[in-house]
C-alpha positions in Angstrom: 33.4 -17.2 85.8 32.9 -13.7 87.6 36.7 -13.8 88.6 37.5 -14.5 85.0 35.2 -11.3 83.8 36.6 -9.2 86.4 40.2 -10.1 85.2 39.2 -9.0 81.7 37.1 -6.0 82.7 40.6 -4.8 84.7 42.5 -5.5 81.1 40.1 -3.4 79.5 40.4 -0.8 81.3 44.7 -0.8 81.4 44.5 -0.8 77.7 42.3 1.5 77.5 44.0 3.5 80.0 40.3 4.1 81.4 41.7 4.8 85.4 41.5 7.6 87.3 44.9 6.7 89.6 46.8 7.8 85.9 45.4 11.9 86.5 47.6 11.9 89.8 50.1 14.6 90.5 52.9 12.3 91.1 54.5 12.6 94.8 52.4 15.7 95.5 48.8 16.5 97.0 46.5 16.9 94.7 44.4 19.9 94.4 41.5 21.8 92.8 42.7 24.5 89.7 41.9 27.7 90.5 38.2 28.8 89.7 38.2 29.6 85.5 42.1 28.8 85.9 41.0 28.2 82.1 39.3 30.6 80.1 36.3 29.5 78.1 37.8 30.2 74.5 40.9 28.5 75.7 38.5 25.5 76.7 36.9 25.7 73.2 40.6 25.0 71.4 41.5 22.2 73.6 43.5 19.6 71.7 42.0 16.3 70.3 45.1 15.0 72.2 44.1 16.7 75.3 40.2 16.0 75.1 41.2 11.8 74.6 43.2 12.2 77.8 40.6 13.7 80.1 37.9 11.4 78.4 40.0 8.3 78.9 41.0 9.4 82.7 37.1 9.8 83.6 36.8 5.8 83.7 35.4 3.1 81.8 31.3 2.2 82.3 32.7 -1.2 83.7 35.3 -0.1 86.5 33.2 0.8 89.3 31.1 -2.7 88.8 34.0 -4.4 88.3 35.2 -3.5 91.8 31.8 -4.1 93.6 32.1 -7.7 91.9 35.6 -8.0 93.3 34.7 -7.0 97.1 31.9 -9.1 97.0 29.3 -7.0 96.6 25.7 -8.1 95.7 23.6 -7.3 92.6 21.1 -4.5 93.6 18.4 -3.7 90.5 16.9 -1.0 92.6 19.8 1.3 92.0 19.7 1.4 88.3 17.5 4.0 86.3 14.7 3.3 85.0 14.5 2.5 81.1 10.4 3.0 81.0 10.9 6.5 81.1 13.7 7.0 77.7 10.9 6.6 74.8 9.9 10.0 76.7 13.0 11.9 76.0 12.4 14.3 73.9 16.0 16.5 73.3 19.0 15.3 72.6 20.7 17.0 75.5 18.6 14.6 77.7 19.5 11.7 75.3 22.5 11.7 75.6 22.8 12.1 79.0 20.5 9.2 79.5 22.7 7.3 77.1 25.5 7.2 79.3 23.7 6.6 82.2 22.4 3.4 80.9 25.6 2.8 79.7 27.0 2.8 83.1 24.0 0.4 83.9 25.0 -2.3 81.1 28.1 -2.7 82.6 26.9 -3.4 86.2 24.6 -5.7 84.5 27.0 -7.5 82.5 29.6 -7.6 85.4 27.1 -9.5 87.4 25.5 -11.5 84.4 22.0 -10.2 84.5 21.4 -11.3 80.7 17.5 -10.8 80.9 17.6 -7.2 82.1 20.8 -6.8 80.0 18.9 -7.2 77.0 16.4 -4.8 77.6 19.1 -2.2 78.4 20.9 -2.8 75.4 17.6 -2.2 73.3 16.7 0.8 74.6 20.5 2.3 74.3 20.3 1.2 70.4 16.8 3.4 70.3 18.6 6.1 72.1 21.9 5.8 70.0 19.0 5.9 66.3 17.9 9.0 67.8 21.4 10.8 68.0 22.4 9.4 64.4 25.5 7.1 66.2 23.4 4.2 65.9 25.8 2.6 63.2 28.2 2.1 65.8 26.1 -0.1 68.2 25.7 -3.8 67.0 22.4 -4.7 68.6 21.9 -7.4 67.1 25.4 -9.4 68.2 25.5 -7.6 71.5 21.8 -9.4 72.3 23.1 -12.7 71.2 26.2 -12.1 73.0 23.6 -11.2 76.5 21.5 -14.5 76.2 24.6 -17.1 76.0 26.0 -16.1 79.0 29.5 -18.4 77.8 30.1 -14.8 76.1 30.2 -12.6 78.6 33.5 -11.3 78.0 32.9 -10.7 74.4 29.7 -8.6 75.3 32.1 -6.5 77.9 34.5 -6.3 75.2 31.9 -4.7 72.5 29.9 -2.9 74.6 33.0 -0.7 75.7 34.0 -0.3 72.0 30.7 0.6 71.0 30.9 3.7 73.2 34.4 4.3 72.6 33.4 4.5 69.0 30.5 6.5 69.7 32.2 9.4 71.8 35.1 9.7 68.9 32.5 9.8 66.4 30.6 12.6 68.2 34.1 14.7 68.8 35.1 14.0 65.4 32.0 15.7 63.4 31.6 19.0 65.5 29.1 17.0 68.1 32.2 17.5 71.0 28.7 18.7 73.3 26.7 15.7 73.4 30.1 13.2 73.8 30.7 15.9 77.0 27.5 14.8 78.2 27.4 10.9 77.7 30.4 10.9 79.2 29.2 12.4 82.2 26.3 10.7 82.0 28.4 7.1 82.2 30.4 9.0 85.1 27.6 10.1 87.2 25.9 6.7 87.1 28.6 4.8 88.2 29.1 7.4 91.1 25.8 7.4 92.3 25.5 3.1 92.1 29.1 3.2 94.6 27.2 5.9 96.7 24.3 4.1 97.1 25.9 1.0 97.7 28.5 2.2 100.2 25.7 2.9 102.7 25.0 -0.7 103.2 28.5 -2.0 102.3 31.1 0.4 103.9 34.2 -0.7 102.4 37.4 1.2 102.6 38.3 0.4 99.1 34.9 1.6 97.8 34.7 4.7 99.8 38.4 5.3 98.6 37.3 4.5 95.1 34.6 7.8 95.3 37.1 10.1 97.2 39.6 9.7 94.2 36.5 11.0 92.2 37.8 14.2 93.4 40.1 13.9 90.4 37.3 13.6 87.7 35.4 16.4 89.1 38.0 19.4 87.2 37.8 17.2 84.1 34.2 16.8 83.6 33.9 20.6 84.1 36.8 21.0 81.8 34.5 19.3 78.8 31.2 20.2 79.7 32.8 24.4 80.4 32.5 25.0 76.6 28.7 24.4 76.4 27.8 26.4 79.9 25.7 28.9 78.3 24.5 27.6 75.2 21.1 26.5 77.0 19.6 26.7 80.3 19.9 22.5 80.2 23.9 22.7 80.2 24.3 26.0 82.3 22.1 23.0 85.0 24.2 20.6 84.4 27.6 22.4 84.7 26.2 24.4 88.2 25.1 21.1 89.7 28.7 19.6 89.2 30.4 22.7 90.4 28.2 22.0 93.9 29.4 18.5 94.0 33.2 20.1 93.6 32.6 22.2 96.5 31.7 19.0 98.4 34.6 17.1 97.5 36.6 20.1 98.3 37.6 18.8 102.0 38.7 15.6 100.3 43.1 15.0 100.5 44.2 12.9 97.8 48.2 12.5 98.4 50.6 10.4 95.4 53.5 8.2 96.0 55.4 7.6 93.2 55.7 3.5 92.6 57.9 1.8 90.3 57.8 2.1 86.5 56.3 -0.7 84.2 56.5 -1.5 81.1 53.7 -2.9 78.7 52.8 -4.0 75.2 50.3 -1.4 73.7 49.6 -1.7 69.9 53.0 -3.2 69.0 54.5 -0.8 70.8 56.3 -0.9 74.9 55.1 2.1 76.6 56.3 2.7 80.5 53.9 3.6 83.0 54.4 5.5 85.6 53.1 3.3 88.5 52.0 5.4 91.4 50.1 4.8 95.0 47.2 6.7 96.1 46.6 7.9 99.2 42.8 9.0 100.0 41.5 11.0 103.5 37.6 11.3 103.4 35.7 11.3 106.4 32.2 10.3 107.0 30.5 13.4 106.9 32.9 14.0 103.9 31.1 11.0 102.1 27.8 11.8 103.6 27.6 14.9 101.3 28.9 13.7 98.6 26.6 10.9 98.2 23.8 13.8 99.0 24.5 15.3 96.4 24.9 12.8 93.9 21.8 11.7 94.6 20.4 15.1 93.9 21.9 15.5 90.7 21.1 12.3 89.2 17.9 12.0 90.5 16.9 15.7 88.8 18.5 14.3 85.5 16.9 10.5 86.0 13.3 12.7 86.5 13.5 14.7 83.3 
């Protein structure tokens, strides 16, 4: 059953085009922008197509569990957040945040099948979803039924990313672009810190790989959450802490081999993708901050 989930959690996330590999410069190095290589108004009138493509390239909330499920990884509950702590919240800056996070959570917990905990997840994201008026667009109800009959895990995968797909184009689509910025990086930030914790106990060369490529993301988190640096002292946090954890991946060499061309069925239609190789050179000490400061910035957010 778990290599049939993580079949389907890998379809989801080539139809939803939900993988970092696609940001790549293709047969080059990749490399950090200049500092404010884009000016904040210019950041402000970003496209809708632009915003889907960054948004889609930072990673689906079941990609990282899905590889720690392939490299045979064990559960570990301890590295989740808690959920005592979200009736607490009390702006929606921190909701938000702490709805992506768990986010990120329920699909760790529905990779490895965890219905009982699942459940409890899933109710405290629909309280958190009332409280930012996107509730509509989380089925509690069928997503719970779909947790405790564990024959439907695939269906709960499949809902549970569509929920916050709908969610985050909801948000962007009625002038609420700020808090989408910040459950994405919420869902982001979770899944980084559960492969940094786990890579200290599990050192695998596809997992570290996996967070050196995060290098990627880094520019295009900033890129969403730039707009909202100084409307509160909350974001101006947020978007410092993630420029510190840029400076650490800085070090990081992510080189792109261009691979051959495929072609797939996507809404009726055959689009080619440009199939490419990755190359990733992180060192230990490298990693060793990285997960430092991860830990810092989630923690600070997690103890809100």
């Amino acid at each position: 059953m778990k290599k049939a989930v993580y079949s389907l959690a890998i379809l989801f996330i080539l139809v939803l085009l939900f993988s970092c590999k696609n940001t790549g410069k293709k047969g080059s190095e990749f490399v950090f922008p200049e500092s404010d290589s884009i000016p904040v108004k210019e950041a402000e009138k970003l496209s809708r197509e632009a915003i889907d493509d960054i948004v889609q390239n930072i990673g689906s909330p079941v990609e990282m569990s899905a590889l720690l499920l392939e490299l045979d990884v064990p559960f570990i509950a301890e590295h989740m957040a808690s959920i005592e702590q979200a009736e607490n919240l009390s702006t929606n800056f921190q909701k938000a945040l702490r709805l992506g996070i768990y986010g990120a959570d329920l699909g760790y917990l529905n990779i490895y099948e965890k219905t009982g905990t699942a459940v409890e997840t899933l109710s405290t994201i629909n309280k958190l979803a009332d409280g930012l008026r996107v509730g509509q667009f989380f089925d509690f109800e069928t997503l719970k039924k779909l947790a405790i009959n564990k024959s439907n895990v695939d269906s709960l995968l499949f809902l549970s990313v569509r929920s916050y797909n709908e969610i985050d184009k909801y948000l962007r689509e009625n002038d609420r672009g700020n808090l989408s910025a910040l459950m994405i990086t919420g869902v982001w930030l979770e899944a980084q810190y559960l492969a940094c914790q786990i890579v200290k106990d599990y050192p695998h060369l596809d997992l570290k790989n996996r967070i050196g490529e995060q290098k990627i993301i880094i520019n295009d988190l900033l890129l969403l959450l730039r707009p909202y640096n100084e409307s509160s002292d909350e974001y101006r946090e947020l978007y410092n802490d993630f420029e510190l954890l840029k400076r650490q991946y800085s070090d990081v060499s992510i080189t792109f081999t261009p691979g051959e061309p495929e072609t797939v069925e996507k809404e009726g239609r055959l689009v080619v993708i440009q199939n490419e190789e990755s190359t990733v050179v992180i060192s230990d000490d490298m990693l060793e901050g990285i997960i430092k400061k991860t830990e810092e910035i989630r923690n600070r957010i997690i103890s809100l």
